[in-house]
N, C-alpha and C positions, 0 to 999 in steps of 0.2 A: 679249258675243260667245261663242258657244259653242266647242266643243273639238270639235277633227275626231274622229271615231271612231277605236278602233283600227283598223290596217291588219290584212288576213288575214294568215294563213302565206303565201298564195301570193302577196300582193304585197310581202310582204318578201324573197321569194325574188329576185323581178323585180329588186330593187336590191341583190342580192348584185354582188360585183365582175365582170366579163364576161368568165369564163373558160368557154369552152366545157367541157361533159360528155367530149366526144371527147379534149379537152385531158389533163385531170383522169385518164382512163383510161391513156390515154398515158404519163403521169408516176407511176402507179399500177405499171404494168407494167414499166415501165424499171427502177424500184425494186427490183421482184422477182427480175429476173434481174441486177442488181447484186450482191444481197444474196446470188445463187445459192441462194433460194429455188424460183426454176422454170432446171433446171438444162441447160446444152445437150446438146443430141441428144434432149431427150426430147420426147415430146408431150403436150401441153396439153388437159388437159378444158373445155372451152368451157364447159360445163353448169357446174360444181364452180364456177372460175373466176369467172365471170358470180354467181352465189349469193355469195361469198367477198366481191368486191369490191363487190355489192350493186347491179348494173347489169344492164340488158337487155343482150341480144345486139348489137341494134343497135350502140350506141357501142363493145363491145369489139371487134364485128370490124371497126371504123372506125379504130379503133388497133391495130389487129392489120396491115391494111394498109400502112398508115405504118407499124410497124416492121419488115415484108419490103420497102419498097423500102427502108430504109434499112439494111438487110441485117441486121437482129437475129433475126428469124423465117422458117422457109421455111413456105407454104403450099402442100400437097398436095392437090391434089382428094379424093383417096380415104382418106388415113389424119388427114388433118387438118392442126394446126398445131403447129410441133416448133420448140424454141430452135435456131438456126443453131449447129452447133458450129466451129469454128474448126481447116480443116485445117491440115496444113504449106501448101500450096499457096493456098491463101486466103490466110494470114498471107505468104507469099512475095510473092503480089500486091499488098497490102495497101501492103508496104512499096519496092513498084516503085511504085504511085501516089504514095506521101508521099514518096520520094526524087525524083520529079519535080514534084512541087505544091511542096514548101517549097524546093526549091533554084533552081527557077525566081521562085517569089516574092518571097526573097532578091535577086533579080539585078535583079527589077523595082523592089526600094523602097532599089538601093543609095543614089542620091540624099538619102534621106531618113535614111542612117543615120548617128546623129550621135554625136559622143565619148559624152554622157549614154547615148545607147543601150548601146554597147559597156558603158558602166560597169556599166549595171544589169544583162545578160549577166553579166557576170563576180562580180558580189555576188549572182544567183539562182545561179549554177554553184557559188561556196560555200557557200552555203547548203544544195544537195543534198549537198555533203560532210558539214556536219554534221549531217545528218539523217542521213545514212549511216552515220558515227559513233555515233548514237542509235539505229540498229537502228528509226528511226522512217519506213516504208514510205508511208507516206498523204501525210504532209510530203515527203516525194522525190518520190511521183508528181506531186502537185499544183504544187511547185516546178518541176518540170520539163517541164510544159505550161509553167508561167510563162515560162520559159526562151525557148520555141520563141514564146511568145505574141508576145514581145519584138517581134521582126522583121514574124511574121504579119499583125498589128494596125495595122503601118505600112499596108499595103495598102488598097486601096481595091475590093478584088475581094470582096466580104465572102458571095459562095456558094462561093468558091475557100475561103478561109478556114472556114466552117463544114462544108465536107466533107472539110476536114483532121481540125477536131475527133469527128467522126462517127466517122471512121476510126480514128482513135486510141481513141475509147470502144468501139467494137467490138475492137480490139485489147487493152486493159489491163482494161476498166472492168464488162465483159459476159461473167461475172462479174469483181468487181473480186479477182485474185489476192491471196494473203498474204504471200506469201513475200520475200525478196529469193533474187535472183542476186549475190551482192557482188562477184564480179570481173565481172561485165557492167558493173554499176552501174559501178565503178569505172572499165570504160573509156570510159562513156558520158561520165561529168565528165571526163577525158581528152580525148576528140572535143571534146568542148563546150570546152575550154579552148585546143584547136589552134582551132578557128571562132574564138575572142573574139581570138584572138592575129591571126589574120589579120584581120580587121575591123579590128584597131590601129592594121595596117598599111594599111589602106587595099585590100586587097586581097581585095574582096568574091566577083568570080571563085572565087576559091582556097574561099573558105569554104562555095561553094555549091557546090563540087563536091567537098568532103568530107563537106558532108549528102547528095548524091545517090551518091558513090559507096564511104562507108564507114558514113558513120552509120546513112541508110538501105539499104544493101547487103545485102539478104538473104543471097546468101553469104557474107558477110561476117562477118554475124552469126550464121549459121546455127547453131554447136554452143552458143551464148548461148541462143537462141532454141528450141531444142530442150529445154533443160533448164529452163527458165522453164514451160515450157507442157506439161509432164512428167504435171502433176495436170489439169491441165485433159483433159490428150487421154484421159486415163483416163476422164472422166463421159463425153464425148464417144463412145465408144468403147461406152458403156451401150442398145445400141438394141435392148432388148427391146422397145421398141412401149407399155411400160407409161405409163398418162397420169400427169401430174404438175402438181398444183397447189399453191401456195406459200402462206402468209399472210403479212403486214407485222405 
């Protein structure tokens, strides 16, 4: 019996795993402006860009789409494609939508919230303490999605759910900040810890509308919120028009 011949490159291409090109670009770019390699307000060299990440135009402006409706990029007819910077008023809205998605989601899966839930609330709330303690940023952010995840996950809304997390990545993540705020932080596990206390109580109402009308409270949090986003509104703020592309 003979031996099959080797396969080409292109038919071992064919049985690579089925991640789209469009995909792969996507997850390429989101990096970059993570990383605040391609930084907001500025605009993007398609040409540079496209060379850089070694892709035709096609699949980037395929991704470049998907990321202005998901509000990461705005696309101009005439000067082209620019990272979305992040005004006050954006961020204001921002957090009028997430103060009415999680506190009404809250209200929906109160049924479902059990002792174990509250408990693991209250062991992710300390746990941002002691990262807080550690001056350790990336463990409090990631903890504190875990947090909200808690409750969210109960849900069975799961486009409600994923444009929570959108929102929130356009908010902290696009570019990911360095800094801490440590009395924000601190009142944030504060908030978090009035929510775990009500939920103790049974008393889901109450904790839903102290994520809609403090946690999430742009006024509320507004002079937090201003000094958090101090550095950011500074690059934002850069709109000489000059294009800007990034490496990984």
């Amino acid at each position: 019996m003979t031996s099959a011949p080797p396969r080409s490159a292109a038919a071992r291409r064919v049985k690579r795993p089925l991640r789209s090109l469009r995909e792969e670009v996507y997850d390429r770019l989101r990096a970059l402006v993570n990383r605040g390699r391609l930084r907001p307000g500025k605009y993007l060299d398609l040409n540079a860009l496209a060379r850089e990440i070694g892709i035709s135009r096609t699949p980037l402006r395929d991704a470049l789409l998907r990321l202005e409706c998901e509000g990461f990029v705005e696309i101009h007819n005439r000067r082209g494609v620019r990272v979305a910077p992040l005004s006050l008023d954006r961020i204001r809205h921002i957090y009028e939508i997430l103060g009415a998605l999680e506190s009404t989601t809250l209200r929906s899966v109160a049924t479902r919230v059990t002792a174990e839930t509250v408990a693991r609330m209250r062991q992710l709330n300390c746990e941002m303490v002691r990262a807080l303690d550690a001056s350790d940023f990336a463990r409090f952010y990631d903890t504190n999605l875990a947090f909200h995840d808690t409750y969210l996950n109960l849900s069975d809304n799961a486009e409600l759910v994923r444009q929570v997390h959108l929102l929130k990545q356009r908010l902290y993540d696009f570019p990911r900040l360095k800094g801490f705020v440590p009395e924000w932080e601190r009142a944030s596990v504060e908030e978090h810890e009035a929510m775990v206390r009500c939920l103790e109580q049974g008393n889901v109402g109450a904790a839903a509308d102290l994520l809609r009308d403090v946690h999430w409270s742009f006024s509320y949090q507004e002079p937090f919120v201003r000094r958090y986003y101090a550095a950011q509104s500074g690059d934002a703020a850069e709109k000489d028009g000059r294009p800007d592309v990034g490496s990984v």
